[in-house]
PyMOL commands that place a pseudoatom at each C-alpha (Angstrom):
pseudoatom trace, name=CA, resn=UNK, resi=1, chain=A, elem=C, hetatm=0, pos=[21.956, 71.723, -55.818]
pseudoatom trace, name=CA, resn=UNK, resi=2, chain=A, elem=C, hetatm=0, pos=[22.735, 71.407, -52.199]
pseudoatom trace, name=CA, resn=UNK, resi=3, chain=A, elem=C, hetatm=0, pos=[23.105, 68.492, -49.548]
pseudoatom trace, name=CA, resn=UNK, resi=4, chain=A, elem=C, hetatm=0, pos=[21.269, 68.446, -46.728]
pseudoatom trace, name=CA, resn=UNK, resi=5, chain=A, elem=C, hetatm=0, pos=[23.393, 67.707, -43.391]
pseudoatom trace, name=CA, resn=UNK, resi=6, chain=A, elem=C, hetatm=0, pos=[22.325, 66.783, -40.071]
pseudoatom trace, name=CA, resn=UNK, resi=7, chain=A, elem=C, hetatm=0, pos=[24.290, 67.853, -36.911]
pseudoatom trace, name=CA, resn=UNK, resi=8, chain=A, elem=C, hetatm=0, pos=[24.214, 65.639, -33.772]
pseudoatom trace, name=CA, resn=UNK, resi=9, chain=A, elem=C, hetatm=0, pos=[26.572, 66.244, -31.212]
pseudoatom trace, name=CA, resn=UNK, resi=10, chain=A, elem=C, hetatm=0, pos=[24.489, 64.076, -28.925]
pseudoatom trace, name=CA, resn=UNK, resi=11, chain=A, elem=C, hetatm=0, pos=[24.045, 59.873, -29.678]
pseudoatom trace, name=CA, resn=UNK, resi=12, chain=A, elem=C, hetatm=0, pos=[20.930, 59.114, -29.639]
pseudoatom trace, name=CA, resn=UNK, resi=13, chain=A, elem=C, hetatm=0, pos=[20.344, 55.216, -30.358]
pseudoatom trace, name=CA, resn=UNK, resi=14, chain=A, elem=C, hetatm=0, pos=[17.541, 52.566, -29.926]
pseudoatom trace, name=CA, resn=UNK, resi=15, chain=A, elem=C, hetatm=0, pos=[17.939, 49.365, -28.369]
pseudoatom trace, name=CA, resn=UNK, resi=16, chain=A, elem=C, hetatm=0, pos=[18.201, 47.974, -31.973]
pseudoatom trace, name=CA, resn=UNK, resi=17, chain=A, elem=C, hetatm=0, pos=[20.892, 49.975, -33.101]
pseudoatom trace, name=CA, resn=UNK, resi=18, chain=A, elem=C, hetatm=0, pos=[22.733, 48.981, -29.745]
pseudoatom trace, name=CA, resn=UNK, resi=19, chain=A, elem=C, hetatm=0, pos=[21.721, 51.305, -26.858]
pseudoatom trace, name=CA, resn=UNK, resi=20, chain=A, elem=C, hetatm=0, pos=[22.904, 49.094, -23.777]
pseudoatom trace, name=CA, resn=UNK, resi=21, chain=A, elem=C, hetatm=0, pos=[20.427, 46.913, -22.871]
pseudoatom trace, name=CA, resn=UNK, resi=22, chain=A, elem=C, hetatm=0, pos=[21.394, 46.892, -19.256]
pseudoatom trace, name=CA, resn=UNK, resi=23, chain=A, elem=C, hetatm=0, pos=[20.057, 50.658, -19.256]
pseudoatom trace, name=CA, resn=UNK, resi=24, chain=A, elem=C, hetatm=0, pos=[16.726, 51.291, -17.733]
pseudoatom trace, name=CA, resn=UNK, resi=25, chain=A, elem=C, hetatm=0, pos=[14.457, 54.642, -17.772]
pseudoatom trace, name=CA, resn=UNK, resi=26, chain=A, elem=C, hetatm=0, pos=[12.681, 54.171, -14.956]
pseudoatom trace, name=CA, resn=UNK, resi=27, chain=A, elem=C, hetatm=0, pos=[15.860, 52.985, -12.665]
pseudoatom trace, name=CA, resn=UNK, resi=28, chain=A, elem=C, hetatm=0, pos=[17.601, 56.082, -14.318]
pseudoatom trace, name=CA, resn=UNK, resi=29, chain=A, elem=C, hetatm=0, pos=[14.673, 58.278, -13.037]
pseudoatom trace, name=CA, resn=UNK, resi=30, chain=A, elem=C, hetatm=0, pos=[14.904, 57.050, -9.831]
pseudoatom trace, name=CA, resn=UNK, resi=31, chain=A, elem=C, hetatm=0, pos=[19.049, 56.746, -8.783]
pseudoatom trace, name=CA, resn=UNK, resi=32, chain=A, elem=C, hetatm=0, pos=[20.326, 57.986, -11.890]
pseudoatom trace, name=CA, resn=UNK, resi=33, chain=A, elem=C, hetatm=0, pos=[23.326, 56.358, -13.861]
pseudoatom trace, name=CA, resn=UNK, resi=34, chain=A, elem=C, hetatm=0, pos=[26.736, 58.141, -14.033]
pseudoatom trace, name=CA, resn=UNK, resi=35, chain=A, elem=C, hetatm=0, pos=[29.478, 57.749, -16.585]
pseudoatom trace, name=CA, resn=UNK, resi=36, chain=A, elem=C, hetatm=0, pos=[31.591, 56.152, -13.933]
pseudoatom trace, name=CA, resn=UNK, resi=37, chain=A, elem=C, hetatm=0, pos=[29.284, 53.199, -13.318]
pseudoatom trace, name=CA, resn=UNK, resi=38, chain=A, elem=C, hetatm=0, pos=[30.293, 52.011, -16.982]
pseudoatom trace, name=CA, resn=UNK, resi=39, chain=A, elem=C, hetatm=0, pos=[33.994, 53.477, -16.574]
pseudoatom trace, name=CA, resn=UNK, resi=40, chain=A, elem=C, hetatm=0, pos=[36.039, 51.722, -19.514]
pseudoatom trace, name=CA, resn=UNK, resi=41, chain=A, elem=C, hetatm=0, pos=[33.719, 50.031, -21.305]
pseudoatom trace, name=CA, resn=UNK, resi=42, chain=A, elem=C, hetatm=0, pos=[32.822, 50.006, -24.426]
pseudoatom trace, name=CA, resn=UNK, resi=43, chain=A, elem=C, hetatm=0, pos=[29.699, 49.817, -26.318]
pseudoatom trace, name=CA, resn=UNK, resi=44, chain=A, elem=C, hetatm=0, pos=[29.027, 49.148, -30.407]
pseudoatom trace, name=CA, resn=UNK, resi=45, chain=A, elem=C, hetatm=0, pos=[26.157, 50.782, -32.181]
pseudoatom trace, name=CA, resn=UNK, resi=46, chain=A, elem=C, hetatm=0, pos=[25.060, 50.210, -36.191]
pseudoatom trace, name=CA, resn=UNK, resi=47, chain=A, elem=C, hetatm=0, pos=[22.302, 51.594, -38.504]
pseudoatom trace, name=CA, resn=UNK, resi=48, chain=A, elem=C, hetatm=0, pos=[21.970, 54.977, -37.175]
pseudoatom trace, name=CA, resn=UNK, resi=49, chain=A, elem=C, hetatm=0, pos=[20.740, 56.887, -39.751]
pseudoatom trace, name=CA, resn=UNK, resi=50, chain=A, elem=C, hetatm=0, pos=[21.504, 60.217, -41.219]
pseudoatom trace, name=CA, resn=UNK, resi=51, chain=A, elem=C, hetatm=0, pos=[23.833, 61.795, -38.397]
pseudoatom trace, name=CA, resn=UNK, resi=52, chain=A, elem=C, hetatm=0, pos=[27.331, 63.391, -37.732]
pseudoatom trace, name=CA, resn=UNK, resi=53, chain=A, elem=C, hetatm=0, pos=[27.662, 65.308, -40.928]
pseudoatom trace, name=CA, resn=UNK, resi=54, chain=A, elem=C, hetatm=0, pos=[27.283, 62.107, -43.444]
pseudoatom trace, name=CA, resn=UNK, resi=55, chain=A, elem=C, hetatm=0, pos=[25.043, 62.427, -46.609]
pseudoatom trace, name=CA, resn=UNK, resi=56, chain=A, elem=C, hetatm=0, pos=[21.876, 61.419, -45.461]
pseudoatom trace, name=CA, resn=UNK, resi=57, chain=A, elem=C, hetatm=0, pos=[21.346, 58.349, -47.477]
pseudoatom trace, name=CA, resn=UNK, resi=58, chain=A, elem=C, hetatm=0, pos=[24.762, 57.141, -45.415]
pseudoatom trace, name=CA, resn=UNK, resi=59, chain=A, elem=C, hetatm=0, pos=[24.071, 55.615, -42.069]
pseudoatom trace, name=CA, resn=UNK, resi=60, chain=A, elem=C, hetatm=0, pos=[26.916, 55.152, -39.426]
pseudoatom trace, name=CA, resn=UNK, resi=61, chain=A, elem=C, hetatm=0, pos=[28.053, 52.483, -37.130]
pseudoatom trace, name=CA, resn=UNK, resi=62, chain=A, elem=C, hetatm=0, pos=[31.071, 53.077, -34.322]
pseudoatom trace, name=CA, resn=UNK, resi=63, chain=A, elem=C, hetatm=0, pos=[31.967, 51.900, -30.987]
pseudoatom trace, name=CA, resn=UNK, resi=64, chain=A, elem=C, hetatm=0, pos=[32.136, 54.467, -28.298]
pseudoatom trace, name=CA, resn=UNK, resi=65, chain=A, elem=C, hetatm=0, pos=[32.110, 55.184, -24.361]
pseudoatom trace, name=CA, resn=UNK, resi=66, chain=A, elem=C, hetatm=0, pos=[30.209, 56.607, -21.984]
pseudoatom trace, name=CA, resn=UNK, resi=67, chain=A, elem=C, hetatm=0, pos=[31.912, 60.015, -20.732]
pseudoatom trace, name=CA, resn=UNK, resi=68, chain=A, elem=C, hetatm=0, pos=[28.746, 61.640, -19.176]
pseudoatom trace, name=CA, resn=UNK, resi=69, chain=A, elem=C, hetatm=0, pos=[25.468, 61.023, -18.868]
pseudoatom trace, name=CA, resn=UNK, resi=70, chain=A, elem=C, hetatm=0, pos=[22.426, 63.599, -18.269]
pseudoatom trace, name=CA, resn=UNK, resi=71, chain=A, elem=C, hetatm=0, pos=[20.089, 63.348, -15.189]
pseudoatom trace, name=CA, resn=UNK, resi=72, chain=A, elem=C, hetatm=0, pos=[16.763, 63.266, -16.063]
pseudoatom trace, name=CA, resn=UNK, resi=73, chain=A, elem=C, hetatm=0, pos=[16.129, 66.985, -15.465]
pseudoatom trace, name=CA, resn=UNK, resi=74, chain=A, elem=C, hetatm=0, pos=[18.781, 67.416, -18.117]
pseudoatom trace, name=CA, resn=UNK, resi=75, chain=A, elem=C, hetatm=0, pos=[17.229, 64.647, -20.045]
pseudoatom trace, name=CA, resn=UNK, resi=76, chain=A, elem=C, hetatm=0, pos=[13.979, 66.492, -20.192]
pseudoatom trace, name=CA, resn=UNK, resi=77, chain=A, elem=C, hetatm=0, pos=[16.070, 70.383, -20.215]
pseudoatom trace, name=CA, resn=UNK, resi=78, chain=A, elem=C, hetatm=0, pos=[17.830, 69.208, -24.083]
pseudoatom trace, name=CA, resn=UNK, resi=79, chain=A, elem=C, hetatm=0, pos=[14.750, 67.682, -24.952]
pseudoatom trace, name=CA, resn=UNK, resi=80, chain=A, elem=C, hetatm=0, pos=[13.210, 70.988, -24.574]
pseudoatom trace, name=CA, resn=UNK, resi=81, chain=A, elem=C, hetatm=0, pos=[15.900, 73.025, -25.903]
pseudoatom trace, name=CA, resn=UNK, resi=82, chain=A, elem=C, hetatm=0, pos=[17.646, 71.133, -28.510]
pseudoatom trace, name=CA, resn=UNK, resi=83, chain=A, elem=C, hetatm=0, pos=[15.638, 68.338, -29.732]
pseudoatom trace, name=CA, resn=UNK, resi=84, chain=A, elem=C, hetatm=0, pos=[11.558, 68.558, -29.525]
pseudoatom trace, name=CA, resn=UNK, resi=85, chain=A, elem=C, hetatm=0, pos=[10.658, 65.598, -31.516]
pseudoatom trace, name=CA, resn=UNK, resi=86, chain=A, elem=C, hetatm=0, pos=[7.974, 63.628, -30.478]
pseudoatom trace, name=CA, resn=UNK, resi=87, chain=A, elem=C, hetatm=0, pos=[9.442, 60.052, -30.965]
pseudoatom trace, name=CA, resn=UNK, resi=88, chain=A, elem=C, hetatm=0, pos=[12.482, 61.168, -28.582]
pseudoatom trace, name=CA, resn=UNK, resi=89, chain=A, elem=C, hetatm=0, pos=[10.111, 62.730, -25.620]
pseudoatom trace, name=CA, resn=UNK, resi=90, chain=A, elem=C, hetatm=0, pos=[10.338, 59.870, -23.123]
pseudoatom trace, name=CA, resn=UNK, resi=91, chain=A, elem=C, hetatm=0, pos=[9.155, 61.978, -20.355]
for i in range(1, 91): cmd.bond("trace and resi %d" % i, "trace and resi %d" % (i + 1))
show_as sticks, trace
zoom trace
């Protein structure tokens, strides 16, 4: 009877469904990136699966920029408050 809809107000991609390449975990740990370094650019993404109020069977595919990006204490402070799956616990 109903449909089952995800909310993600946060874009979480893999490096196959285009997360920048030029991004790296450990460099962010260390001198973390800001939105600014990557100030008018613009970055594609495909096959994400089942977010942003879609059916789930839909997946989505967009271009977007960067506008702000978390330090790793708020990396690991959403992870622990909003998210708390295991596949997206880098830390």
């Amino acid at each position: 009877m109903g449909t089952f809809f995800e909310q993600n107000d946060t874009l979480q991609i893999t490096k196959e469904q285009g997360f920048p390449p030029k991004f790296s975990l450990e460099t962010h740990l260390s001198k973390p990136y800001s939105a600014e370094d990557f100030k008018n650019t613009l970055f594609s993404f495909s096959e994400k699966k089942g977010i942003r109020n879609y059916h789930v069977p839909q997946v989505t595919s967009g271009t977007f920029k960067l506008l702000y990006l978390y330090t790793p204490e708020e990396m690991k402070l959403a992870h622990k408050l909003m998210d708390q799956r295991n596949e997206t616990d880098f830390f």
